[in-house]
C-alpha positions, 0 to 999 in steps of 0.5 A: 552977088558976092556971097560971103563966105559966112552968112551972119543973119543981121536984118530980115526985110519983108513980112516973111514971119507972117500969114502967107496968101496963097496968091493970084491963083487962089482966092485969098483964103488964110493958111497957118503963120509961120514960126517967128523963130529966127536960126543962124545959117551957121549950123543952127538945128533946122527945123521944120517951118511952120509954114509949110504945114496946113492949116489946123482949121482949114476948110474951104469956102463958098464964095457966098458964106462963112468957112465951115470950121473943121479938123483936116485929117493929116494922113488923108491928106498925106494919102490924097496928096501921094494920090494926086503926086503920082495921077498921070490923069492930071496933065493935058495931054494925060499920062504926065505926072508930077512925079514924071519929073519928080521921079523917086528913082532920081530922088525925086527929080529928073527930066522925064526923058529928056536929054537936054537937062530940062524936063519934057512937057506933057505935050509933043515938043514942049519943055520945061524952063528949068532943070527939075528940082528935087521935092525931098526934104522941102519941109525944112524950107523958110519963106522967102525973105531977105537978110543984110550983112552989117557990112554986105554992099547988098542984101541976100536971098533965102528961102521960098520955092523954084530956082527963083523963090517965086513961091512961100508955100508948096500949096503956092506951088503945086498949081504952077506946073499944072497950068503951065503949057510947057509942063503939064499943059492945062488951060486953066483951073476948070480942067484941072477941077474936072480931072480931079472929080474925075479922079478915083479919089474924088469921093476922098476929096469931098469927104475931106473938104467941104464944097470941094468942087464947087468952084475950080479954085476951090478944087485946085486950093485943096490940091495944093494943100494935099500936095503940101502935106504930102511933100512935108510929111516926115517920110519925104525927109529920110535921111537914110543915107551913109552920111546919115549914119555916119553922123549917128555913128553906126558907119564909117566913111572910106578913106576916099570919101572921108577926103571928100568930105574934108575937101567939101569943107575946106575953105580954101579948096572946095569951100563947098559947105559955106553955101551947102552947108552940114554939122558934122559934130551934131549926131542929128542929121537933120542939122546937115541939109546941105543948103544955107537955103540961099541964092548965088550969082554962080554963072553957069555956061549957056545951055545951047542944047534948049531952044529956048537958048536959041534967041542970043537976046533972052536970058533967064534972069532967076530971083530978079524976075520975081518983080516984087515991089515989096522986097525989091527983088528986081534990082539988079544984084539979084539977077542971074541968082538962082537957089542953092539947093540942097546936095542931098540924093544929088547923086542920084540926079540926072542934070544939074544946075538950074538950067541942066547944063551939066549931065554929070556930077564930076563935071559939076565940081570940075567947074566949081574948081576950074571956073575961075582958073579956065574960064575958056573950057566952060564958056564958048566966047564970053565969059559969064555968056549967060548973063546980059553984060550989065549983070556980069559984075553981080557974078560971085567972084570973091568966094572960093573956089572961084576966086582963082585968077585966070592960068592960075592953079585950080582949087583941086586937082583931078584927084580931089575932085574924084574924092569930093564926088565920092563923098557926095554919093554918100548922101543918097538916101537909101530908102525912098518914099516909092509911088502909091 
């Protein structure tokens, strides 16, 4: 998919501004609508969606009778969603957390051990699919929708949750990793039910939502709805770091880093801010998140180190695994697009990219410079080698810095590339919300 450099919503296809279904996990049980209020990507104020909020009349229901309407209580929620984040009783085998992988240290992302970019399962030998993204500042993320330029050939992908925006709501996602066999392990609902009214906070639970643990689905939806309020509560969104004060205006950057930051934003040399995109004349830093919330057909190198590489004929195609009809998010431009997270606390990160090919930060943005004008020092064989060869012409070749011929001069140099990693640690918040 060829990004432009300038993304200028035009159309929003899909329902994305309306009520969203907690999906096939869930019984269908109405969460709270979303904002209709649309922001330009071009530096528009980002505010925290709707969306992503529990609903103020949520209870849970018997399958036999009506909702029993009632207030939640937001801090409960947030101290039973923090509760449940970092209980290492929750995963089959126990002793696996969400933040294992999720880890403050790492800005709430690491690999739980693992040396090979993606994180290790609760079980011997298991592993992950994909680098662990961080859940830091997950409040200011859209639903998943498309938007076409007046003059795009395609449509584009923004918003949604993991590496694909398979999921609208964090209550969409708290369940997946739990019931997954290479993550957390269990079967099925009815163990995660069981460890939950095992749980020190169980009598918790019952006093917040009603008929809690009659059913599985009903436990496993009310997780899911403290894991939001948790992930979304302002104190999951610091913005502490250097930058951050920068934009207040109570710091200064070095002369190293404010190189950096100008070579991050320079069009024609690192080009970094049309998809991580920053304000750099509001004081508000909530208008800097460092991502246009977007998808790009980047192509990194195959991660030979995962066994799941093994088998040359399998790939990971990203958005277009979504198969969703309504939004025809598998055509083809879509594969091999994967989210533009945000560079926020990336630092502090262990992997990189979605499938944790990159153990450093330097190496990172050494390929983003070098990609086009060395393609030989990033892939063994075939250039864009992890992606079937009928998707290779989706690949984002236009954009700088990628738009370099092959043996021409690279978008920057060693020395440039030192300073634009030096400004990127300037976005590691310096206080985190640590564990319980």
């Amino acid at each position: 998919m060829h990004a432009p450099i300038l993304r200028r919503p035009r159309v929003l296809i899909g329902a994305a501004l309306g009520l969203l279904a907690l999906g096939a996990i869930f019984r269908a049980n109405s969460i709270a609508a979303s904002s209709t209020r649309e922001a330009s990507h071009e530096g528009a104020r980002p505010t925290a969606h709707a969306s992503t909020r529990p609903n103020p009349a949520f209870s849970i229901r018997k399958p036999t009778e009506s909702a029993v309407e009632s207030a939640p209580s937001e801090d409960i929620r947030v101290t039973l969603g923090r509760k449940i984040f970092f209980d290492p009783n929750l995963s089959l085998p126990k002793g696996t957390s969400c933040a294992s992988c999720h880890d403050p240290a790492h800005g709430y992302a690491s690999g739980h051990s693992s040396p090979v970019g993606v994180a290790n399962g609760s079980a011997a030998g298991r592993m992950a699919r994909r680098n662990t993204p961080s859940t830091l500042y997950l409040r200011f993320v859209r639903p998943f929708h498309l938007e076409w330029e007046e003059e795009a050939e395609f449509p584009e992908a923004f918003g949604g949750f993991f590496w694909d925006g398979r999921a609208s709501t964090i209550a969409q996602v708290a369940p997946q990793p739990l019931l997954n066999p290479n993550e957390m392990g269990n079967r099925n609902l009815g163990q995660i039910a069981d460890s939950l009214r095992a749980s020190a906070y169980a009598d918790e639970l019952r006093a917040e939502f009603e008929h809690v643990f009659d059913t599985p689905q009903n436990a496993v939806e009310a997780l899911g709805f403290c894991i939001e309020a948790f992930l979304t509560d302002p104190s999951m969104s610091p913005f502490s770091s250097k930058f951050d004060d920068y934009l207040r205006g109570s710091a200064a950057l070095s002369p190293l880093e404010a190189t950096g930051l100008a070579l991050f934003d320079d069009r024609e040399k690192g080009a970094c801010s049309s998809c991580h995109k920053f304000d750099r004349n509001s004081h508000e830093p909530a208008a800097s998140l460092f991502t246009d919330f977007g998808y790009d057909t980047v192509s990194v190198p195959r991660n030979r180190e995962l066994s799941s590489n093994r088998d040359g004929s399998k790939f990971d195609l990203g958005v277009c695994e979504r198969r969703d009809a309504r939004l025809h998010t598998e055509d083809p431009w879509f594969c091999g697009a994967f989210r533009t997270p945000s560079l926020r606390n990336v630092a502090t990160r262990t992997s990189f990219m979605h499938n944790g090919v990159f153990s450093s930060l330097r190496e990172v943005v050494s390929f983003y410079a070098t990609r086009g004008s060395e393609p030989k020092r990033w892939y063994h064989g075939q250039k864009f080698g992890d992606l079937p060869a009928r998707y290779q012409k989706y690949v984002n070749v236009s954009a700088a810095p990628y738009n370099r011929a092959e043996g021409a001069e690279p978008a920057l140099n060693d020395r440039e590339i030192d300073a634009i990693v030096a400004f990127l640690a300037t976005l590691s918040d310096k206080s985190i919300p640590p564990g319980p």
